[in-house]
N, C-alpha and C positions, 0 to 999 in steps of 0.2 A: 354414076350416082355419086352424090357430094356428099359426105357428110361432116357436119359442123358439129363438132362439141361446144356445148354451151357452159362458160363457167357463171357459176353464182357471184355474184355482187356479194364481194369481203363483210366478213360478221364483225362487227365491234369487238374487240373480249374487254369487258373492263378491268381495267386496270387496279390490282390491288399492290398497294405497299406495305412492307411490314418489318419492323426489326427482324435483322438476323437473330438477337438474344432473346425476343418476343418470349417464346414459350418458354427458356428457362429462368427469364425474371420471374414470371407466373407460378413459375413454379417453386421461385425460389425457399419461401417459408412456409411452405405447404405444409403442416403437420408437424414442424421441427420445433427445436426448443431454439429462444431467444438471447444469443447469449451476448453480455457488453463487449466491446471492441477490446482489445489486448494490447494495443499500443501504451507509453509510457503515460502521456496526457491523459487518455480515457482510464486508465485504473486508478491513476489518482484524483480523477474527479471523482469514482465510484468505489470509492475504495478506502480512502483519505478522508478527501473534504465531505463526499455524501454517506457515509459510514462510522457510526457512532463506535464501535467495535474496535475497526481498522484503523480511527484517528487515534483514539485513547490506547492502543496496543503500538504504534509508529513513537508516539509523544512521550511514553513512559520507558521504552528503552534510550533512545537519542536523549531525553534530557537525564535518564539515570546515568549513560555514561560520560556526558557531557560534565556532570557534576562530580564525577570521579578524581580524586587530585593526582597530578601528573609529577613525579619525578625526572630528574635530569642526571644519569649517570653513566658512567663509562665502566671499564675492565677493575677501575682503582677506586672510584670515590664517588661520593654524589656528591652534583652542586648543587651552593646555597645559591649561586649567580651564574647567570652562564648564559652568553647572548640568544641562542634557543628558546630560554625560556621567557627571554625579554618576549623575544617575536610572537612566540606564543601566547605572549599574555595581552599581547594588543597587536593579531594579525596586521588588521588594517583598520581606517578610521570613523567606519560603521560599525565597527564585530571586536568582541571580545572571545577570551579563549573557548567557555562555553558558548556561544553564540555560533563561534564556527565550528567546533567539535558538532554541536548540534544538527548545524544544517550539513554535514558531511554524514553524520550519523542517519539523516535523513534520507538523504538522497539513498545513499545504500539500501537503505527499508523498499523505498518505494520503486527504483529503476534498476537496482542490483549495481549502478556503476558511482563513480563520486570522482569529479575532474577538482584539480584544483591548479590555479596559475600563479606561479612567482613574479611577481615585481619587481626586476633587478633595482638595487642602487649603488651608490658608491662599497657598500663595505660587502665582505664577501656572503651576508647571508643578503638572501631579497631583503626590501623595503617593508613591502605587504606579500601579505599572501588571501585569494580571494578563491571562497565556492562558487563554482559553475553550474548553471541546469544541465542537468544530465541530455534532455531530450531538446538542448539545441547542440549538442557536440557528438562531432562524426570522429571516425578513426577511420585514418588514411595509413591502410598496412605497406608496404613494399612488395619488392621481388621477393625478400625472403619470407615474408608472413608479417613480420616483426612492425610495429607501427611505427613510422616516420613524421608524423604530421596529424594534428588532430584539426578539424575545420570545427568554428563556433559558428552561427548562424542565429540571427537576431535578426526580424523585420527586411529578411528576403538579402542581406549583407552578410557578408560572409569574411571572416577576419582565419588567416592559417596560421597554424602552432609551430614552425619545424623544431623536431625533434633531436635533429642529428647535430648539432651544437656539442660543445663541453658539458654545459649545464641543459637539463630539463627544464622548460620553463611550463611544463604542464606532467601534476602528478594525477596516476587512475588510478584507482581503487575501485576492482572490482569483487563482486560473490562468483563461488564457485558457478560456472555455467559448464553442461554436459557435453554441451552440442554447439558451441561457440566458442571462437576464438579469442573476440575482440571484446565481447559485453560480457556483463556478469548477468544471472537470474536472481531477481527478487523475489521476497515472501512473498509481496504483496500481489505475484503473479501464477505463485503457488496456491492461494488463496482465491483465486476470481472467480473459479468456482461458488464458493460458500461464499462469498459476498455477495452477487446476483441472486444465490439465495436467501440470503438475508435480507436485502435491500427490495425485494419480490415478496415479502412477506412482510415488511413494515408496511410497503405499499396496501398490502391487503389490507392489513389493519387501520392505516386510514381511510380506505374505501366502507370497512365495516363504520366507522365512527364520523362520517359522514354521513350514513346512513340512518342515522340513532342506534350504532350498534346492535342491528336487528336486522333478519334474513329478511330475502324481499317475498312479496308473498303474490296470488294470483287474483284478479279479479276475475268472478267467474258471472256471465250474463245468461240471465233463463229469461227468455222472452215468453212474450202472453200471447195467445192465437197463434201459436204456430212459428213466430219469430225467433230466429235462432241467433240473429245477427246483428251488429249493431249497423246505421245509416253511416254513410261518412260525414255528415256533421255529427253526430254522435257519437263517432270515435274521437274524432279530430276535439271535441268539446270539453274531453272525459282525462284525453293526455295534455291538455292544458292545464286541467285542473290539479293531476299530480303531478307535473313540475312543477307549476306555480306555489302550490299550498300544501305539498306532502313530500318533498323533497326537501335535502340536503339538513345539518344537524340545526340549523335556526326553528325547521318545525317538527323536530323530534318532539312524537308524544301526542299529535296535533290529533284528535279524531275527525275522521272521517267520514262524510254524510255520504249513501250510497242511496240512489234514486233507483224508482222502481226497476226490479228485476235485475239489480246487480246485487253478489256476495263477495264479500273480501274471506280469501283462504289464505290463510299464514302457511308459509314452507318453513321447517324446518333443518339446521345444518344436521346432518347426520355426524358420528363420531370419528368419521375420516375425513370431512372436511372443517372440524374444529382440531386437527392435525397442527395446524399450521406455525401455533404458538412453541410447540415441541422441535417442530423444524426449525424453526427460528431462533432457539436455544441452540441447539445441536452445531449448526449455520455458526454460531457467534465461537462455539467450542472449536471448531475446526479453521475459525480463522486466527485466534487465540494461540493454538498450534501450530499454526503454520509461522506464525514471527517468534516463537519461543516464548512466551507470557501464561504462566497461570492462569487457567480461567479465574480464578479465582481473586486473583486482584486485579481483575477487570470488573467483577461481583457477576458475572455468567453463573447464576443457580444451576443447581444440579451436578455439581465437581465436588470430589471427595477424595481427591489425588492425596491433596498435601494435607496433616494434623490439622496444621493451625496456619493461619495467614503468615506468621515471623518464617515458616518452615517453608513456605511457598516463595517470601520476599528473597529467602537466603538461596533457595534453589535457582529462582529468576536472576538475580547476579552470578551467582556458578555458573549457571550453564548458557544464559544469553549475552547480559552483558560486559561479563571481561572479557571473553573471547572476544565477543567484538571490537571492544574498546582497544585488546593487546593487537589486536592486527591491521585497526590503521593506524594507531599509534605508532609501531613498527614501520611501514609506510612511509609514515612520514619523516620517521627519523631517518631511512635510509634517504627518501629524495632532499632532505636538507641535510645531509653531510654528503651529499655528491656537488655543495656550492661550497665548503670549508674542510673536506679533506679531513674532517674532525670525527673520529668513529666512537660520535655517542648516542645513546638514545633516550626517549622515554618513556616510561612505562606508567601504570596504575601503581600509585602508592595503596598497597593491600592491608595495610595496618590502620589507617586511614579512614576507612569504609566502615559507618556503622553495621552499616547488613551482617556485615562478617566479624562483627566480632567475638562472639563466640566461638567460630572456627579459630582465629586468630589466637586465641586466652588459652586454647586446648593445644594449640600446635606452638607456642613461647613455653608454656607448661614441659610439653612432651620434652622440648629439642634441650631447656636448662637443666630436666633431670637423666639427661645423658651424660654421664663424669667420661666417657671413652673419647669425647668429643671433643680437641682443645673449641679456645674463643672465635678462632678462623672459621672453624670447620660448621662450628653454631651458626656464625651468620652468613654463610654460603649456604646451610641447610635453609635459611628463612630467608634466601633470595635478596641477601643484604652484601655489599662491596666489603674489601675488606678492610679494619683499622689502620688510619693513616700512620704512616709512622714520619714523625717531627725529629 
């Protein structure tokens, strides 16, 4: 006896393809919150140029300290002349002293970091000295950590700094960062937080004011004979008619004919979703905070910090912008005396500063009715060189 097994003639299986990432792209904003991108570019698009808060908060420290008047003095005297302050006063042939003060004071706001590059020329200080975008320059660290080389990077070119020279031809200024080596952290990354909120609730409110500032409401259909529904030309007829003629703020106001068997129901915002103006304030207070600015002359309502505005101006120069101003100032006085060998620097003239002059009048006051004090000792107490002696 023979027996034959018979096999079945092969099944097709169809054939499916599919990303491997398939189901966690799908999945990816499931339920989450939307938050803008964190890179240097994306915060200062959203943060800077699209954020009425974050520009006017960035623009009024950089130009407060920019406008600060800078001294040039050593262990013995200040100059009246001194080729630093030449250079100073017309880095290079686009920028004055504010002008680059400013965009270094900038860049620190918005990337945490501030490159700047020397010019050699013939005489021992650079020629010019020029600001860098932060978010086209790389740090090339070594074996030992330490940076050797900074790469710029413009339109896919790439131009290298080396470092290991006599002179640096490339100064950093960076903010405190926790958790890096090479970069500093910016307010303005401290803050991205409350700006996506803030910038998320302007959006709403020109969605309301597109709208004629008015909730949207329900059209409700009661059919005759038992109709509950509308035909699909009579849907289709009904949503031409309110984008056409009941939409957007040109026909705010407009009334509306509703044909048999339709009612218009107005919805109402409940008191937690006219929240949003409150968040929105709050939003502007914590981005305020976060660069060291008084709400308060930003005009952020609802801040009761400071008495009076003078008390708030006087506070926002104490505690924002000299410190900043004394530390790239320092900065740079140490990377241009590493081309002249000349150990001086400059600082904020503090006598100088309207803001503080009342601080000023109370502390000449205090240090003149000290009789225990000779003239030396007077003006080392108020941060003054001491008298030349001829």
């Amino acid at each position: 006896m023979v027996l034959r097994f018979l096999r079945k003639a092969p099944v097709a299986v169809p054939e499916v393809k599919a990303s491997a990432v398939g189901r966690v792209v799908a999945w990816g904003q499931g339920g989450r919150v939307a938050w803008s991108a964190r890179d240097v570019g994306s915060l200062s698009r959203s943060g800077f140029m699209g954020n009425p808060v974050g520009f006017r908060a960035v623009r009024l420290i950089s130009e407060a300290a920019a406008a600060l008047p800078v001294v040039v003095q050593d262990a013995a005297r200040r100059y009246e002349v001194h080729p630093l302050a030449a250079l100073m006063a017309r880095p290079n042939a686009a920028q004055g002293r504010a002008e680059l003060l400013e965009a270094i004071y900038g860049q620190l706001l918005l990337s945490g970091n501030a490159y700047l590059e020397a010019v050699p020329g013939e005489g021992a200080l650079p020629d010019e000295v020029h600001v860098l975008r932060s978010d086209r320059m790389a740090v090339v660290p070594g074996a030992d950590g330490w940076p050797v080389a900074y790469d710029y990077t413009v339109a896919g070119r790439t131009h290298r700094f080396d470092m290991r020279g006599q002179t640096a031809p490339i100064c950093h200024i960076r903010s405190f960062h926790p958790q890096d080596d090479h970069y500093g952290f910016s307010p303005l990354q401290a803050a991205a937080v409350a700006i996506d909120v803030h910038n998320a609730a302007s959006a709403w409110s020109k969605a309301l004011l597109d709208n004629a500032a008015r909730p949207s409401g329900a059209i409700v259909y009661r059919g005759v004979e038992g109709q509950s529904m509308l035909t699909a030309e009579q849907y289709e007829r009904l949503v031409g008619e309110m984008e056409s003629h009941h939409q957007g703020a040109r026909n705010a106001g407009r009334p509306m004919l509703l044909e048999g068997g339709l009612d218009w129901k107005p919805m109402g915002f409940s008191p937690s979703d006219m929240e949003f103006q409150r968040t929105k304030e709050a939003a502007a207070r914590e981005i305020a905070t976060a660069f060291g600015v008084p709400p308060m002359l930003l005009g952020v309502p609802g801040d009761a910090t400071y008495a009076n505005y003078a008390e708030a101006n006087r506070a926002f120069y104490r505690l924002t912008v000299l410190p900043l101003a004394a530390r790239v100032l320092a900065a740079l006085s140490h990377w241009l005396a590493g081309f002249t060998g000349e150990a001086v620097e400059m600082r904020p003239d503090l006598d100088l500063i309207p803001a503080l002059a009342v601080e000023r009048d109370a502390a000449w006051a205090r240090v003149a009715a000290a009789d225990f004090l000779t003239a030396g000792e007077k003006r080392q107490a108020l941060g003054l060189p001491p008298l030349e002696v001829e």
